[in-house]
C-alpha positions in Angstrom: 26.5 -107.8 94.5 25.9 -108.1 91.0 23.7 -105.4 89.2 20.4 -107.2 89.0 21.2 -107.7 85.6 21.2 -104.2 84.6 24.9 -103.3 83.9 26.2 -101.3 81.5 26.0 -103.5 78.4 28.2 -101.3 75.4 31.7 -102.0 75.5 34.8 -100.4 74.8 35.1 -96.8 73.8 31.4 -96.1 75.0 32.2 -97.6 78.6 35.8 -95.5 78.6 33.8 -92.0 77.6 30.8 -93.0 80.2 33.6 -93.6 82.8 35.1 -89.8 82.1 31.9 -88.0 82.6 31.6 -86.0 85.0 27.9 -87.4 86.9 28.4 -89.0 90.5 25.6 -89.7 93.1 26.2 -89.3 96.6 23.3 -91.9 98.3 22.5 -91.0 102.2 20.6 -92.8 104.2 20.3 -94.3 107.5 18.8 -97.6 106.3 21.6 -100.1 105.5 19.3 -101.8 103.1 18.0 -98.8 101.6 21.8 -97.6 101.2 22.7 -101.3 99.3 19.0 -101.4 97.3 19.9 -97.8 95.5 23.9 -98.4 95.3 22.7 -101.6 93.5 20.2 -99.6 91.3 22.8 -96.4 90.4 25.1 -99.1 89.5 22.8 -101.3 87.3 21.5 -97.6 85.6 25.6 -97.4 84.6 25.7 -94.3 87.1 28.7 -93.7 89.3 28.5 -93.7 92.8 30.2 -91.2 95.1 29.9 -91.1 98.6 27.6 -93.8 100.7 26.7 -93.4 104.0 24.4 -92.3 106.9 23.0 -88.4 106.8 25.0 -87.8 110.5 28.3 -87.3 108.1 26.9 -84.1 106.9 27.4 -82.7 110.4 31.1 -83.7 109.6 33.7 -81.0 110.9 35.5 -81.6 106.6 32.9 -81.5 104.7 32.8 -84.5 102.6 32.9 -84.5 98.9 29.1 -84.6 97.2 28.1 -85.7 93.6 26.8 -84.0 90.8 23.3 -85.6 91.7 23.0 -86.6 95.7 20.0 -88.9 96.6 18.6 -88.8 100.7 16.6 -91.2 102.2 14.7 -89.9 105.5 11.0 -91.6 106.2 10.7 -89.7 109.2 11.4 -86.2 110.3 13.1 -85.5 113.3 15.0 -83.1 114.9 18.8 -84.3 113.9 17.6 -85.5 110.0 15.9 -82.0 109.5 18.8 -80.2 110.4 21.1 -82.5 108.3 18.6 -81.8 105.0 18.7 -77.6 106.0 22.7 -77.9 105.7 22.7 -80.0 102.6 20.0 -77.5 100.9 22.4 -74.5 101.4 25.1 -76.8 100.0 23.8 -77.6 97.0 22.5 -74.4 96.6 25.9 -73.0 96.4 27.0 -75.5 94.1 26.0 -76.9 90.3 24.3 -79.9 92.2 21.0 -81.5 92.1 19.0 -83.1 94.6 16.7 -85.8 95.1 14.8 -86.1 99.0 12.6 -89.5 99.4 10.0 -89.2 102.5 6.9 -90.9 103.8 3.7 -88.7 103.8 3.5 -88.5 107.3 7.2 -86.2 107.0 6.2 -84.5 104.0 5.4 -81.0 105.5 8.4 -81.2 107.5 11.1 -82.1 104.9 9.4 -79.8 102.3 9.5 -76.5 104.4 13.5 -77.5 104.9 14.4 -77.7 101.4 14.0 -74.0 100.2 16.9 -73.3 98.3 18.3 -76.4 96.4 15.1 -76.9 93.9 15.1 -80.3 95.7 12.7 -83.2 94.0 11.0 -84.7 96.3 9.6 -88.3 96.2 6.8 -89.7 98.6 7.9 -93.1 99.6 8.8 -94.2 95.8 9.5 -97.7 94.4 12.8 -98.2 93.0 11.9 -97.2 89.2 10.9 -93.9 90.5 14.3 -93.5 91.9 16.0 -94.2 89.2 13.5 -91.7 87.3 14.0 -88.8 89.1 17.6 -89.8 89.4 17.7 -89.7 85.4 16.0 -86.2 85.2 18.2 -84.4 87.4 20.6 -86.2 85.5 19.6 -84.4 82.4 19.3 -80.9 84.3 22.7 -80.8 85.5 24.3 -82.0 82.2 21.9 -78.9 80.5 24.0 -76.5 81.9 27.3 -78.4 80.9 26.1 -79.6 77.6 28.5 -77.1 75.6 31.8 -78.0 77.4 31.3 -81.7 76.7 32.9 -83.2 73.8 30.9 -85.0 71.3 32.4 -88.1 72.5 30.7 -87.3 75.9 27.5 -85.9 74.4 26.9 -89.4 72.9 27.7 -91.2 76.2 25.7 -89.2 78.1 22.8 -89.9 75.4 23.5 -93.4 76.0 23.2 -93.3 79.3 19.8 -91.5 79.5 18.6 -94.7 77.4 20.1 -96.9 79.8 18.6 -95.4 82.5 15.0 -95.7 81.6 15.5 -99.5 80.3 16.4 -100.3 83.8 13.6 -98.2 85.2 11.1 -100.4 83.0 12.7 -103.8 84.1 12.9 -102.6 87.7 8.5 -102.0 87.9 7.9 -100.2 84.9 6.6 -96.7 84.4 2.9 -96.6 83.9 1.9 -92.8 85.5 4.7 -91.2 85.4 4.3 -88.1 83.0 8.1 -88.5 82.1 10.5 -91.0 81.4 14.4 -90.0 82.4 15.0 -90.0 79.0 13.1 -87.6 78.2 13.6 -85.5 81.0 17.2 -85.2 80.4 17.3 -84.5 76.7 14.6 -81.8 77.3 17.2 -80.4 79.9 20.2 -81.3 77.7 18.9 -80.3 74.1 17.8 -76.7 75.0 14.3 -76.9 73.3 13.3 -73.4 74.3 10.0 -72.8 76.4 7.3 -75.8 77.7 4.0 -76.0 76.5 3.5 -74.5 80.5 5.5 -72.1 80.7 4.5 -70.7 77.3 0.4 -70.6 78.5 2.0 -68.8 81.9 3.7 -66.1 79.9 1.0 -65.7 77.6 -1.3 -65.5 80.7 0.7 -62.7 82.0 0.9 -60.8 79.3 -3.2 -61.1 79.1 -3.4 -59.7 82.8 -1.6 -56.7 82.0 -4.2 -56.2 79.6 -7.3 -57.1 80.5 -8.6 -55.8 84.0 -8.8 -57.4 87.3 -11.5 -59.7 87.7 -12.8 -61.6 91.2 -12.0 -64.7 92.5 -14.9 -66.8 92.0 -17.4 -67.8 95.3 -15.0 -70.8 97.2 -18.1 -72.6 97.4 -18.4 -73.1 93.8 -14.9 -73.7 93.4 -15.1 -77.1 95.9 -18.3 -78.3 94.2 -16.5 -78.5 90.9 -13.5 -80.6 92.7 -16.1 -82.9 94.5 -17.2 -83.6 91.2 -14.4 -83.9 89.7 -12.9 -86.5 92.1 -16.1 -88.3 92.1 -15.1 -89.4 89.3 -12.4 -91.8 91.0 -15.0 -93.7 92.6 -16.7 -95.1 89.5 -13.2 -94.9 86.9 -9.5 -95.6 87.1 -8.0 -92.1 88.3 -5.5 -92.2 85.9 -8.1 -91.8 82.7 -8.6 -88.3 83.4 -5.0 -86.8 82.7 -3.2 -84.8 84.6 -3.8 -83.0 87.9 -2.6 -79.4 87.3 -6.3 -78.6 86.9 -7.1 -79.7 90.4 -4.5 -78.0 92.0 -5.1 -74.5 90.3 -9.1 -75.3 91.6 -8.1 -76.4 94.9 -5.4 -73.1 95.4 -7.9 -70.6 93.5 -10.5 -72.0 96.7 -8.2 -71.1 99.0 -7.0 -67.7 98.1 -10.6 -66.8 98.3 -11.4 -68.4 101.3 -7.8 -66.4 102.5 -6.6 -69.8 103.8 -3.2 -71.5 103.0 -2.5 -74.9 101.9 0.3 -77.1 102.9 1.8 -79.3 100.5 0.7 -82.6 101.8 -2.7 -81.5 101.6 -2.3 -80.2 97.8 -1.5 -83.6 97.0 -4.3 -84.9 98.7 -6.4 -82.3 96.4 -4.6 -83.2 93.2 -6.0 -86.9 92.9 -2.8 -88.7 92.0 0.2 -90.1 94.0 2.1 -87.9 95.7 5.2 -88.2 94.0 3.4 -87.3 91.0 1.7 -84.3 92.6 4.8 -83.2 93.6 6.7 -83.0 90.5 3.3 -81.4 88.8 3.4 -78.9 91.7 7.1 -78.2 90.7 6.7 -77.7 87.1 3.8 -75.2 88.0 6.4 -73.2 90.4 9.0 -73.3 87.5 6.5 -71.9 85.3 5.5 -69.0 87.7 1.9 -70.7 87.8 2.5 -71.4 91.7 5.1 -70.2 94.6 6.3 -71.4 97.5 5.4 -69.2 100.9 7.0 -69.4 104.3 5.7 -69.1 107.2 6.9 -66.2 108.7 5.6 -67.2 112.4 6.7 -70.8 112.2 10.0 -71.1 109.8 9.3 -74.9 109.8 6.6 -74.6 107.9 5.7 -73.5 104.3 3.0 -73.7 101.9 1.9 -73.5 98.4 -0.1 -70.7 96.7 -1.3 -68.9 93.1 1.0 -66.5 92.1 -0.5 -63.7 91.3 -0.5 -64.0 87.3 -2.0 -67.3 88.0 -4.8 -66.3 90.6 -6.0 -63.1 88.0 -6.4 -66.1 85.1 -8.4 -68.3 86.7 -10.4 -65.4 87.9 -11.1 -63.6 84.4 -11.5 -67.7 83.8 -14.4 -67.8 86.0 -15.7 -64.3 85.1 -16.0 -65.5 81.3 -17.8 -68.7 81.9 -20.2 -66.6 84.3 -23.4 -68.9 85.2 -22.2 -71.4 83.2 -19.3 -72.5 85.6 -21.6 -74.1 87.9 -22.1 -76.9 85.2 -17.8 -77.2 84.9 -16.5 -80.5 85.6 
């Protein structure tokens, strides 16, 4: 099939340097037409496709040859397609790989507590410009950690290819919400720009809690009125006016640490007030950052859930503490 009128449109010596990079995607899924829909769409972002096929050939006897980036397709979570996404998350934890997992929300829970190794970005039944997205971002992070071995000849491809990527995102639905474009999530990866704004306020926050003493957790109840509030707002407004979600999610964890309850990730998405897939690459950044971590479990390994690290929970509670009766106004 043709590529939707997205192919690669440099020429000569760009095409030959693109061709010699290193970047391949490996696509499973069981879906034929999901299989041919993001063949179609790794091809029209001038990415190179390496192996196609259903998730059952991971349970292969040879283990088949994977991509630099490897995209998986699983709406639903049963039995066999868990196990398959277990063995590919050891996998690419062992190698310079990246992955990308697209679910449904219904399997969220499920696939997320299997992938706790490979640093997987997950995507909650995305349209095909946020495949091609996140495909460009992990683009970018696995190119960061070759960026020096590349000749300049390469370097420029690559940078070429990051552009191309996010053209075909915008024709394929555009990009209104997402926080990112693939551009410039790969050159953030690829150019070494030192800390984020995030993790720069999470190291600054730790070095404050070594100074300053403990403080409580504020009362639950307060904590919950302020996100009823706050996602009130949604009734009246466009969500989207009200920027980004990491706010909810630090309200809506900082609840349940002092109500000594756990949340799963589906439902801190939920609490977040944006799509999913949005949630869950906010909830990532914030785990990066040291802001959040992932906890198993330890009675069902199936299972996993999301929670303040400490650095995190002592902020928002000196937070609290310094607002005093004045936090019941906060919004």
């Amino acid at each position: 099939m043709a590529q939707a009128g997205f192919a690669y449109e440099d020429g000569g010596a760009e095409v030959a340097a693109l061709e010699r990079l290193p970047f391949a995607v490996s696509i499973f899924a069981d879906r034929p037409h999901v299989r041919a829909e993001i063949g179609e769409d790794v091809a029209g972002a001038g990415l190179r496709t390496g192996h196609c096929g259903e998730l059952s050939v991971l349970f292969a006897s040879d283990p088949i040859a994977i991509g630099e980036v490897v995209l998986v397709d699983c709406p639903q979570a049963d039995e066999a397609t868990l196990a398959a996404l277990a063995r590919l998350d050891m996998r690419i934890a062992r190698c310079d790989a990246q992955l990308v997992v697209a679910t449904s929300t219904d399997a969220l829970d499920d696939v997320f507590a299997c992938l706790s190794l490979s640093r997987a970005q997950l995507l909650v039944s995305p349209t095909r410009a946020e495949r091609i997205v996140a495909l460009g971002g992990m683009l970018g992070r696995s190119a960061g950690s070759r960026l020096r071995e590349m000749s300049e000849e390469n370097r420029l491809a690559l940078l070429r290819l990051t552009e191309q990527i996010e053209q075909v995102a915008r024709q394929l639905g555009g990009m209104a919400g997402a926080p990112h474009s693939a551009a410039s999530s790969a050159g953030a990866s690829s150019a070494g720009l030192g800390e984020a704004p995030m993790e720069q306020a999470s190291a600054i926050s730790a070095r404050e809690s070594s100074r300053i003493g403990k403080a409580a957790l504020p009362d639950p109840r307060l904590v919950r009125s302020i996100l009823r509030q706050r996602q009130l707002r949604g009734r009246f407004f466009d969500p989207s006016l009200f920027g980004d979600p990491a706010w909810d999610i630090l309200l809506d964890l900082t609840a349940a640490r002092a109500e000594h309850s756990r949340v799963s990730v589906s439902s801190l998405c939920i609490a977040s007030g944006v799509p999913p897939t949005t949630a869950l690459r906010w909830i990532g950044q914030m785990v990066d950052a040291g802001l959040l971590e992932r906890q198993e479990d330890v009675t069902d390994r199936r299972r996993a859930f999301i929670v303040l690290s400490d650095s995190a929970a002592d902020a928002m509670a000196r937070y609290f503490a310094e607002l005093g009766p004045a936090a019941a106004n906060l919004v």
